[in-house]
Biopython code that builds the backbone (N, CA, C, O; Angstrom):
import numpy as np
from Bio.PDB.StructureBuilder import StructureBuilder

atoms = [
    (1, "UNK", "N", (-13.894, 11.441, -7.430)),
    (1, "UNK", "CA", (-12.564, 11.547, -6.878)),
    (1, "UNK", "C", (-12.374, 12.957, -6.334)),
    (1, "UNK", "O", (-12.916, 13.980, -6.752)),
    (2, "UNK", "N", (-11.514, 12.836, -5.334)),
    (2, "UNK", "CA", (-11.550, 14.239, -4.570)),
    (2, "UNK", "C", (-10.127, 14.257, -4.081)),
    (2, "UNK", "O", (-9.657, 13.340, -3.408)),
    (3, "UNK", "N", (-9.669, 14.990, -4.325)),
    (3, "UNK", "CA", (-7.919, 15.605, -3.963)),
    (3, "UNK", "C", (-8.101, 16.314, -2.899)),
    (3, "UNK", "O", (-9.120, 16.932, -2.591)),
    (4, "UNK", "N", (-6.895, 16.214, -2.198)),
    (4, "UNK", "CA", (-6.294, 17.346, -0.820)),
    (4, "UNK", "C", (-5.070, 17.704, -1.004)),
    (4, "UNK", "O", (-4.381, 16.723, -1.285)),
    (5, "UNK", "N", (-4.416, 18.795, -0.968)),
    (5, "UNK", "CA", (-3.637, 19.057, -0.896)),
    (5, "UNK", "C", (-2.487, 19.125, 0.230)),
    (5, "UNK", "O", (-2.275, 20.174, 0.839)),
    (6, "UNK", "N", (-1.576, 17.653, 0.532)),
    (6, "UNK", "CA", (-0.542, 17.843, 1.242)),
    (6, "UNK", "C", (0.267, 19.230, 2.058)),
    (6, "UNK", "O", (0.243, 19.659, 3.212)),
    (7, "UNK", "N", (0.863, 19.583, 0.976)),
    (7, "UNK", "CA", (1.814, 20.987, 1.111)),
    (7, "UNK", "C", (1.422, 22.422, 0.502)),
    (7, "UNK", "O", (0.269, 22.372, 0.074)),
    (8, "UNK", "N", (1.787, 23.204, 0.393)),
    (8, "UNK", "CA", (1.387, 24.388, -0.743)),
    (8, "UNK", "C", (1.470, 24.293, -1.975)),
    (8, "UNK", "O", (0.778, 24.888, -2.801)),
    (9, "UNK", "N", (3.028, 22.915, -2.326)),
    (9, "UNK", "CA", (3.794, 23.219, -3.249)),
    (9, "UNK", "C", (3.550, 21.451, -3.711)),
    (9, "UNK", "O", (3.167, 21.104, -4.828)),
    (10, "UNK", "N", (3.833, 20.618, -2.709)),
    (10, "UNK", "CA", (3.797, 19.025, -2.973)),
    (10, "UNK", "C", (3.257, 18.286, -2.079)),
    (10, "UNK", "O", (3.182, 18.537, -0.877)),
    (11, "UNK", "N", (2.659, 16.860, -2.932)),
    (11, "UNK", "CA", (1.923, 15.803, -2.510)),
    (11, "UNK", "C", (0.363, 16.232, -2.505)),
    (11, "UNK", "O", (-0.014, 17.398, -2.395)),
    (12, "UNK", "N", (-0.583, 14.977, -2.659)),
    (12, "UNK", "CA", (-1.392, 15.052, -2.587)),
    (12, "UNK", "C", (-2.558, 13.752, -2.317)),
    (12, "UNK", "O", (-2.530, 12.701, -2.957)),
    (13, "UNK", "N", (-3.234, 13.964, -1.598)),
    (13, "UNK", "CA", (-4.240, 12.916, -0.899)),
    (13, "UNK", "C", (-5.225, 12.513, -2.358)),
    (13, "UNK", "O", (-5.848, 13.398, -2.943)),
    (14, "UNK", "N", (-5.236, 11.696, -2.616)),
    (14, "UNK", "CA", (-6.400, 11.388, -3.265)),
    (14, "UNK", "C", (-7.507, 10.172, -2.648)),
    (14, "UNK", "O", (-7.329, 8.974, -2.427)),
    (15, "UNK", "N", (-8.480, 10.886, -2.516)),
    (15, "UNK", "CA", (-9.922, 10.650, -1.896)),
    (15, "UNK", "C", (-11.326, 9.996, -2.419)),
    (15, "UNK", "O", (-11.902, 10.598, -3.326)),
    (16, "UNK", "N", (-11.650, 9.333, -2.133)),
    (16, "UNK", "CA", (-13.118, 8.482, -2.423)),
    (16, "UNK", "C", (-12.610, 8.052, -4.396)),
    (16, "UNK", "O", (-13.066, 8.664, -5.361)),
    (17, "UNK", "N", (-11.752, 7.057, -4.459)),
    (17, "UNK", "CA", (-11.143, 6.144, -5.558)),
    (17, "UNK", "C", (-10.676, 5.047, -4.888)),
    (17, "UNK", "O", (-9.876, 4.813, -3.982)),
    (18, "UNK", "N", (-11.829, 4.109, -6.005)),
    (18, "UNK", "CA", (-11.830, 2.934, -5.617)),
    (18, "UNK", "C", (-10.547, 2.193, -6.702)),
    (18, "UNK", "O", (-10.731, 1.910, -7.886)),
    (19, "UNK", "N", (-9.670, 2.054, -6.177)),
    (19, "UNK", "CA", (-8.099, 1.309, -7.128)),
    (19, "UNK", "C", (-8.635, 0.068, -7.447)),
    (19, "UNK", "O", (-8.421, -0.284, -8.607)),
    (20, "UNK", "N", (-9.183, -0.589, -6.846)),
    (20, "UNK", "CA", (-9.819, -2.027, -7.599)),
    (20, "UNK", "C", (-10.521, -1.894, -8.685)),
    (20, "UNK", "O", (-10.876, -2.965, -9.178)),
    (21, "UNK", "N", (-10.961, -0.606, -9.424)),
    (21, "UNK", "CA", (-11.770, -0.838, -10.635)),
    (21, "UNK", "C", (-10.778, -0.371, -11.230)),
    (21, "UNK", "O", (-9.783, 0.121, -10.698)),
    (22, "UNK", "N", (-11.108, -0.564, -12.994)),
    (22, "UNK", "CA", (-10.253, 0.425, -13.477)),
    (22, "UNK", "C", (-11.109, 1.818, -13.825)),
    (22, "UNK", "O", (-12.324, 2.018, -13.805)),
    (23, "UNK", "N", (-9.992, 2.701, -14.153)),
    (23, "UNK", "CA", (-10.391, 3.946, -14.467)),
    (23, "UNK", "C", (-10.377, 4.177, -15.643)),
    (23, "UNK", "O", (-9.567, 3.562, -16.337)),
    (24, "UNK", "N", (-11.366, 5.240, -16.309)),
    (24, "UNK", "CA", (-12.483, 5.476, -17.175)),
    (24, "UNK", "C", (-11.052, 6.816, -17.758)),
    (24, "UNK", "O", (-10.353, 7.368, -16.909)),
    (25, "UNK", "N", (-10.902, 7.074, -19.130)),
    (25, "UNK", "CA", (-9.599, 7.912, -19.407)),
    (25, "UNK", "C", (-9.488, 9.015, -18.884)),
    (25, "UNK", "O", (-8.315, 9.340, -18.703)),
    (26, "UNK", "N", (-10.856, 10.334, -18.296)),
    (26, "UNK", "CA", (-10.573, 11.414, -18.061)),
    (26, "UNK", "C", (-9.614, 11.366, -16.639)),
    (26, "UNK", "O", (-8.688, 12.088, -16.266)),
    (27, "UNK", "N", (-10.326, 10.084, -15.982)),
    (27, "UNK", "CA", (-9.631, 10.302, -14.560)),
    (27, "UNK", "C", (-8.047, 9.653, -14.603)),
    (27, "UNK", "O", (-7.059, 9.890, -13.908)),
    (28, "UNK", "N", (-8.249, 8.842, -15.601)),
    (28, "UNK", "CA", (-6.577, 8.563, -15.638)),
    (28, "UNK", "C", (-5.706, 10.102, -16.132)),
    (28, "UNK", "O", (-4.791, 10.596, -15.473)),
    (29, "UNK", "N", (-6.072, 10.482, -17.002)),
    (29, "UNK", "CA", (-6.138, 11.877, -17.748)),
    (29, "UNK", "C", (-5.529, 12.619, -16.057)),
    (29, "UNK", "O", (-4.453, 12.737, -15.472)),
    (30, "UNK", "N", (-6.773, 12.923, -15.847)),
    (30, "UNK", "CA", (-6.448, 13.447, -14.373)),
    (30, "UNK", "C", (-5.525, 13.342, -13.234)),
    (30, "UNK", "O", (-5.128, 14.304, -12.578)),
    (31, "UNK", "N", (-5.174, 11.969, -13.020)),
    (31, "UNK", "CA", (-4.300, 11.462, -12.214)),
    (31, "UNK", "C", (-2.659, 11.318, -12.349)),
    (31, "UNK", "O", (-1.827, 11.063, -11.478)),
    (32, "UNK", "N", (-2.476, 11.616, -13.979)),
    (32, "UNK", "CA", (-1.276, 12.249, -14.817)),
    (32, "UNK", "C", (-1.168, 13.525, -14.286)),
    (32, "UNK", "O", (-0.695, 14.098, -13.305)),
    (33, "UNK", "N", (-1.438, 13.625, -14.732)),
    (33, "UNK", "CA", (-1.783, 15.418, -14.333)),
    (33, "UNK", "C", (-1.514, 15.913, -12.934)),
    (33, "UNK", "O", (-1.037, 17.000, -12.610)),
    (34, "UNK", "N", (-1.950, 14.807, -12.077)),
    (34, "UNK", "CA", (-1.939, 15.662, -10.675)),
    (34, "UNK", "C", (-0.444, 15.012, -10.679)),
    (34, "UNK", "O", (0.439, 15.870, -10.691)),
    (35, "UNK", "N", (-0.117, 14.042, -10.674)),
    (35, "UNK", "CA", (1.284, 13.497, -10.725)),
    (35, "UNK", "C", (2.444, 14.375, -11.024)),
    (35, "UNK", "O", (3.418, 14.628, -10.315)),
    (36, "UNK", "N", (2.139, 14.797, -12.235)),
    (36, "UNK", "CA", (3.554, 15.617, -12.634)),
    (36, "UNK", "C", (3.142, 17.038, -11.879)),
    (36, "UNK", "O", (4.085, 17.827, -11.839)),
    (37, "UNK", "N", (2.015, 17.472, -11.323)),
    (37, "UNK", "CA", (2.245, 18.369, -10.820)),
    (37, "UNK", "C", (2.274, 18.311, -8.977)),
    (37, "UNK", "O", (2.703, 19.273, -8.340)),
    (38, "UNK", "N", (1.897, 17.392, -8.482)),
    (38, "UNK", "CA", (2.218, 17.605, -7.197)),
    (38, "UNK", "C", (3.523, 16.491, -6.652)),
    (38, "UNK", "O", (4.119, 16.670, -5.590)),
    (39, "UNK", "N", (3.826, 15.284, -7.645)),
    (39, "UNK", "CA", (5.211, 14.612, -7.622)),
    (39, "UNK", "C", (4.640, 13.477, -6.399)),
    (39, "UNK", "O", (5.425, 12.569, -6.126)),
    (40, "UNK", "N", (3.664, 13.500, -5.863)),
    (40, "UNK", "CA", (3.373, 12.271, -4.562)),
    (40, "UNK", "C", (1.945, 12.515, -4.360)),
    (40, "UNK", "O", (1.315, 13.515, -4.015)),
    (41, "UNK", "N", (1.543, 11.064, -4.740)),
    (41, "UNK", "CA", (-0.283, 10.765, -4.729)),
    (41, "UNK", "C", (-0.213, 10.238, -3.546)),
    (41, "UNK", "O", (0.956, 9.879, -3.405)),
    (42, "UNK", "N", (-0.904, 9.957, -2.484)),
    (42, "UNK", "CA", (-0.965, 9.267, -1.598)),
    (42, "UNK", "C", (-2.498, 8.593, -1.866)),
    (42, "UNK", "O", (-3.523, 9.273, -1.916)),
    (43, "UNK", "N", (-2.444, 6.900, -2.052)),
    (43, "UNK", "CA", (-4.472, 6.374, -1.955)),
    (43, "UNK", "C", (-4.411, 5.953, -0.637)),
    (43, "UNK", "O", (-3.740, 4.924, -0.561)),
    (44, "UNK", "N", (-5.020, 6.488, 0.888)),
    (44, "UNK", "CA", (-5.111, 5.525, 1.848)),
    (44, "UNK", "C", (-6.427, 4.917, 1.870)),
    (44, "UNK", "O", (-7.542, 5.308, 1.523)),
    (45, "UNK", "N", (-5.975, 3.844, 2.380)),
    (45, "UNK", "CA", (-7.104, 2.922, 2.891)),
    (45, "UNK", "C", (-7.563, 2.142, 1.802)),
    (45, "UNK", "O", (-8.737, 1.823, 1.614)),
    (46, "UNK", "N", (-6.482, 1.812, 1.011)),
    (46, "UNK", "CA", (-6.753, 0.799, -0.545)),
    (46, "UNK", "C", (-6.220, -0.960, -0.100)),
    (46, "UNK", "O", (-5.563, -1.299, 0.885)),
    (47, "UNK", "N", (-6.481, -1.373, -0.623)),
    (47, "UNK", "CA", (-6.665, -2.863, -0.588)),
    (47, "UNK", "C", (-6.642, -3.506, -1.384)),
    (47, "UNK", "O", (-7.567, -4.270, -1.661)),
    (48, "UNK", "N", (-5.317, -3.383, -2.170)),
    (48, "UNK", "CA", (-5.096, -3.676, -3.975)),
    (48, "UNK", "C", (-4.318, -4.694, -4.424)),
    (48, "UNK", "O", (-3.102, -4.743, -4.240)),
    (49, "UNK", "N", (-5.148, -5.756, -5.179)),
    (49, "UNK", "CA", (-3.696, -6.326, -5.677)),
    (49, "UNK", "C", (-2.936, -6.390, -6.475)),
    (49, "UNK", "O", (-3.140, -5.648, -7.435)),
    (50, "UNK", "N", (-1.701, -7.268, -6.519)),
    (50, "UNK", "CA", (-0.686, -6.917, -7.359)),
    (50, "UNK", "C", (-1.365, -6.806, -8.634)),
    (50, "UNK", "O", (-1.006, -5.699, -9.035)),
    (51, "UNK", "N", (-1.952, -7.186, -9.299)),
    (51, "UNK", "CA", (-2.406, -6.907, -10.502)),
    (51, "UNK", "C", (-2.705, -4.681, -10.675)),
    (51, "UNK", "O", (-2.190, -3.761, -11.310)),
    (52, "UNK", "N", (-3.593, -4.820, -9.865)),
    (52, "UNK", "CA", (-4.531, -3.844, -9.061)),
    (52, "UNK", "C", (-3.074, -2.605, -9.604)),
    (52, "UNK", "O", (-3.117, -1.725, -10.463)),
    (53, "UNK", "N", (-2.007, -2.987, -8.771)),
    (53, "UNK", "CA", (-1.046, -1.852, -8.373)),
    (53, "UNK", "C", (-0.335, -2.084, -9.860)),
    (53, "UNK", "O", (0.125, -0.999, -10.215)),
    (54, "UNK", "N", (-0.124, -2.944, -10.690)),
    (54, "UNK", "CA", (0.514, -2.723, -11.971)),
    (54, "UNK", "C", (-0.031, -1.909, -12.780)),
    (54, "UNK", "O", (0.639, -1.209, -13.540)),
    (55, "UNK", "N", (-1.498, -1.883, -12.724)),
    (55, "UNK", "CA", (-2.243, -1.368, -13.650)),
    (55, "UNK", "C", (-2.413, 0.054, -13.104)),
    (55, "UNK", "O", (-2.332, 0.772, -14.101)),
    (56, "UNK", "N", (-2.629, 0.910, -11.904)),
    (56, "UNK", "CA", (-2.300, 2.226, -11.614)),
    (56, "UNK", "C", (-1.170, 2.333, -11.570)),
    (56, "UNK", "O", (-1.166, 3.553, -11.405)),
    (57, "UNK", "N", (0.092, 2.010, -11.580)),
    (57, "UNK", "CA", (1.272, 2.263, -12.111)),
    (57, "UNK", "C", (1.589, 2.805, -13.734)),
    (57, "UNK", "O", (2.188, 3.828, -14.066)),
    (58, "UNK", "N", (1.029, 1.848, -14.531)),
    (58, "UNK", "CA", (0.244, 1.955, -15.709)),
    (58, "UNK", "C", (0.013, 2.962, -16.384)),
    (58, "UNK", "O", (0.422, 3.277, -17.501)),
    (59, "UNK", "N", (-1.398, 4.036, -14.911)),
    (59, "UNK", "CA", (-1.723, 4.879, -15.564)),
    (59, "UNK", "C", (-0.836, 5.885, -15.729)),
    (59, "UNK", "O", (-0.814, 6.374, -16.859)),
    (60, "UNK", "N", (0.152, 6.486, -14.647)),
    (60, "UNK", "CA", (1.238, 7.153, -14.777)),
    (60, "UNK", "C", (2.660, 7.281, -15.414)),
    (60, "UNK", "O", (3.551, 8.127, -15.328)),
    (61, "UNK", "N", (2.519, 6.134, -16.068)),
    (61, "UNK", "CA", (3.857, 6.193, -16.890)),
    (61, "UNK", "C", (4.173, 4.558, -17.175)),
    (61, "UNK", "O", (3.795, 3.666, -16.416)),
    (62, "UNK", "N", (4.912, 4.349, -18.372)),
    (62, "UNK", "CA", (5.227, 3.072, -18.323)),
    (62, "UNK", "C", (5.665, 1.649, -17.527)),
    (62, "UNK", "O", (6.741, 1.430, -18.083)),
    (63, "UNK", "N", (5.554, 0.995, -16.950)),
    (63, "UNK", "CA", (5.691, 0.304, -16.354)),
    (63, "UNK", "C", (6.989, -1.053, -16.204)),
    (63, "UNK", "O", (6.593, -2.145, -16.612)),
    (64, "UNK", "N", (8.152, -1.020, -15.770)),
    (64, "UNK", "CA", (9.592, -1.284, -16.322)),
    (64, "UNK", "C", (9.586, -2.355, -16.714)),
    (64, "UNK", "O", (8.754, -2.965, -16.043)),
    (65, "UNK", "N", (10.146, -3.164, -17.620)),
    (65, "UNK", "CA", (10.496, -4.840, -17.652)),
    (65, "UNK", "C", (10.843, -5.068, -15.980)),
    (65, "UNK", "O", (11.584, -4.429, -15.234)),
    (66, "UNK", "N", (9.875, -6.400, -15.705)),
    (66, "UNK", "CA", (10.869, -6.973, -14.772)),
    (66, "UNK", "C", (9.431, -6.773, -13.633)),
    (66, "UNK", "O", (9.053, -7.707, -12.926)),
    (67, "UNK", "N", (8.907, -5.698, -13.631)),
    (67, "UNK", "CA", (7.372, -5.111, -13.152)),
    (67, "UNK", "C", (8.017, -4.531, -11.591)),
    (67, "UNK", "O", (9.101, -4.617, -11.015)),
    (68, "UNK", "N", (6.913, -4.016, -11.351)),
    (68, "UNK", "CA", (7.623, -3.386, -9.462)),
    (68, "UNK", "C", (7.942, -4.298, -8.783)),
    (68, "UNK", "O", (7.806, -5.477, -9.112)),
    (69, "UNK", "N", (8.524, -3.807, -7.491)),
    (69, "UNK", "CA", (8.979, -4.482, -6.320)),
    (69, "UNK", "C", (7.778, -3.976, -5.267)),
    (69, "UNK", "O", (7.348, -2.826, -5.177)),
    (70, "UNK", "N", (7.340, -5.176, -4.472)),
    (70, "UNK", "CA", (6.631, -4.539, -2.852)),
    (70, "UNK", "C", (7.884, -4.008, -2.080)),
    (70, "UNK", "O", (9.018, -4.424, -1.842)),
    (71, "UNK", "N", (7.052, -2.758, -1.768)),
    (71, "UNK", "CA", (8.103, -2.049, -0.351)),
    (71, "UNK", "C", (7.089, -2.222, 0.693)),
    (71, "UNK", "O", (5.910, -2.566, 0.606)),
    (72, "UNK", "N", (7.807, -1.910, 1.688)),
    (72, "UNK", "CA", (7.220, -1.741, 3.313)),
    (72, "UNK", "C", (7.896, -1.342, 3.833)),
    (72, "UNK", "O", (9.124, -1.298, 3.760)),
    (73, "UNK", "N", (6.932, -0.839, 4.694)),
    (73, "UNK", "CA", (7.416, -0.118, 5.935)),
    (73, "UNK", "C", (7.152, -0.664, 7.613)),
    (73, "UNK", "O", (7.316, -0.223, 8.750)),
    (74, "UNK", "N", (6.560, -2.099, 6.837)),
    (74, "UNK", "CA", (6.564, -2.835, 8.072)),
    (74, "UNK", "C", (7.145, -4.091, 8.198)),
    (74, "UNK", "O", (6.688, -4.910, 8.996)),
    (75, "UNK", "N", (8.180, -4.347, 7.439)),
    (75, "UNK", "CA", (8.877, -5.567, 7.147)),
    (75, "UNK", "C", (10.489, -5.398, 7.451)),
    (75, "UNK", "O", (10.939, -4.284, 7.183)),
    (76, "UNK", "N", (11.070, -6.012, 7.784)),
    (76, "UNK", "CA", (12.701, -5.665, 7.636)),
    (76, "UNK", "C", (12.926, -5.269, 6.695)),
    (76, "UNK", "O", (12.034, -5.600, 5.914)),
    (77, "UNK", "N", (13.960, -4.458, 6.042)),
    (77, "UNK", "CA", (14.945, -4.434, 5.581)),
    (77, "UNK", "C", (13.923, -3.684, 4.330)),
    (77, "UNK", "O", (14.385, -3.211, 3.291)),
    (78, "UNK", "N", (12.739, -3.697, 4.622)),
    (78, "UNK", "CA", (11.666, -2.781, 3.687)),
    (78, "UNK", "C", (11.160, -3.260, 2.604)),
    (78, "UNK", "O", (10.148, -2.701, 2.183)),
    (79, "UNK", "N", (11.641, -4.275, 1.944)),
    (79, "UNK", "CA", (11.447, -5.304, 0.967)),
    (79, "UNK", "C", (10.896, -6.322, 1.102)),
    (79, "UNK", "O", (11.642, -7.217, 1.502)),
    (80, "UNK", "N", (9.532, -6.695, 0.886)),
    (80, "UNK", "CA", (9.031, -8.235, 0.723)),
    (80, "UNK", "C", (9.468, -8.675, 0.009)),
    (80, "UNK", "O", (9.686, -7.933, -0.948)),
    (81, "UNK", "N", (9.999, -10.320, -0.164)),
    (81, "UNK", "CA", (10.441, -11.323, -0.670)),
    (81, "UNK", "C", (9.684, -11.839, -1.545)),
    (81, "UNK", "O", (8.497, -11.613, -1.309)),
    (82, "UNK", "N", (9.887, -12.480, -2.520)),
    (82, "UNK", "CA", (8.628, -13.150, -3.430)),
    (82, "UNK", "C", (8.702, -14.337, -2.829)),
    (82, "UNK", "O", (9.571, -14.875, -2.145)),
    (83, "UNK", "N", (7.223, -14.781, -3.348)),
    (83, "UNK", "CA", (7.202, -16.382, -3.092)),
    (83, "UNK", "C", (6.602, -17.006, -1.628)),
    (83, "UNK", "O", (6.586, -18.221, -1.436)),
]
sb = StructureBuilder()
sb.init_structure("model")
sb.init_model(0)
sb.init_chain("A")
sb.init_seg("    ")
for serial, (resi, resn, name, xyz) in enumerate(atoms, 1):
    if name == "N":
        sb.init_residue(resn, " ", resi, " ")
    sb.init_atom(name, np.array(xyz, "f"), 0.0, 1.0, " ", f" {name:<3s}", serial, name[0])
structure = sb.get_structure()
Protein backbone atom coordinates (compact mmCIF):
# COMPACT_ATOMS: atom_id res chain seq x y z
CA UNK A 1 0.00 0.00 0.00
CA UNK A 2 1.23 3.36 -0.90
CA UNK A 3 -0.27 6.81 0.21
CA UNK A 4 -0.17 10.36 -1.50
CA UNK A 5 -0.73 13.09 -0.01
CA UNK A 6 -3.77 15.31 -1.21
CA UNK A 7 -3.08 18.70 0.66
CA UNK A 8 -0.27 19.67 3.17
CA UNK A 9 -2.71 19.37 5.89
CA UNK A 10 -5.78 16.91 4.40
CA UNK A 11 -6.87 13.94 2.38
CA UNK A 12 -5.15 11.31 1.08
CA UNK A 13 -4.81 8.92 -2.04
CA UNK A 14 -4.40 5.52 -1.13
CA UNK A 15 -2.56 3.42 -3.79
CA UNK A 16 -1.95 -0.21 -5.07
CA UNK A 17 -4.94 -1.81 -2.29
CA UNK A 18 -6.82 -4.25 -3.43
CA UNK A 19 -10.52 -3.53 -1.28
CA UNK A 20 -11.77 -6.90 -2.44
CA UNK A 21 -9.51 -8.81 -0.06
CA UNK A 22 -9.57 -8.35 3.37
CA UNK A 23 -6.88 -6.73 5.25
CA UNK A 24 -4.28 -8.37 7.39
CA UNK A 25 -4.42 -6.03 11.10
CA UNK A 26 -1.22 -3.89 10.60
CA UNK A 27 -2.75 -2.37 7.48
CA UNK A 28 -6.08 -1.96 8.98
CA UNK A 29 -3.92 -0.60 11.99
CA UNK A 30 -2.63 1.70 9.35
CA UNK A 31 -5.59 2.84 7.58
CA UNK A 32 -7.02 4.09 11.17
CA UNK A 33 -4.37 5.93 11.51
CA UNK A 34 -4.17 7.65 8.27
CA UNK A 35 -7.95 8.37 8.79
CA UNK A 36 -7.91 10.27 11.90
CA UNK A 37 -5.04 11.94 10.65
CA UNK A 38 -5.66 13.10 7.19
CA UNK A 39 -9.88 13.00 7.71
CA UNK A 40 -10.40 11.77 3.66
CA UNK A 41 -9.00 8.41 2.10
CA UNK A 42 -9.69 8.47 -1.37
CA UNK A 43 -9.40 4.27 -3.13
CA UNK A 44 -9.67 5.07 -6.98
CA UNK A 45 -10.23 2.66 -9.37
CA UNK A 46 -11.95 0.02 -6.82
CA UNK A 47 -14.69 -2.20 -7.84
CA UNK A 48 -16.28 -3.23 -4.53
CA UNK A 49 -19.14 -4.73 -3.32
CA UNK A 50 -21.59 -3.92 -0.96
CA UNK A 51 -20.34 -6.45 1.25
CA UNK A 52 -16.68 -5.28 0.14
CA UNK A 53 -17.62 -1.50 1.33
CA UNK A 54 -19.24 -2.67 4.81
CA UNK A 55 -16.34 -4.37 5.75
CA UNK A 56 -13.72 -1.27 4.99
CA UNK A 57 -16.12 0.82 6.68
CA UNK A 58 -15.56 -1.66 9.43
CA UNK A 59 -12.09 -1.07 9.49
CA UNK A 60 -12.46 2.60 10.49
CA UNK A 61 -14.91 2.73 12.99
CA UNK A 62 -18.09 1.04 13.81
CA UNK A 63 -20.47 0.54 11.40
CA UNK A 64 -24.30 2.09 12.25
CA UNK A 65 -27.49 -0.12 12.68
CA UNK A 66 -29.36 0.12 9.62
CA UNK A 67 -25.65 -0.25 7.52
CA UNK A 68 -24.63 2.65 4.83
CA UNK A 69 -26.43 4.28 2.18
CA UNK A 70 -24.94 4.31 -1.74
CA UNK A 71 -24.17 7.93 -2.71
CA UNK A 72 -23.42 9.21 -6.19
CA UNK A 73 -22.43 11.53 -7.97
CA UNK A 74 -23.87 10.28 -10.98
CA UNK A 75 -27.43 9.67 -10.17
CA UNK A 76 -30.12 12.30 -9.31
CA UNK A 77 -30.71 13.57 -6.34
CA UNK A 78 -27.22 11.61 -5.30
CA UNK A 79 -28.86 8.68 -3.70
CA UNK A 80 -29.35 5.21 -5.19
CA UNK A 81 -32.54 3.59 -4.38
CA UNK A 82 -32.58 0.04 -3.09
CA UNK A 83 -33.97 -2.71 -4.84
Amino acid sequence: MRVRELTASFGAAVLDLDLREPLHEPDRRHLRELFADRHLLLFRDQTISFEDQVRVVGYLGPVLPGGPEWVSNVRENGLVPEG
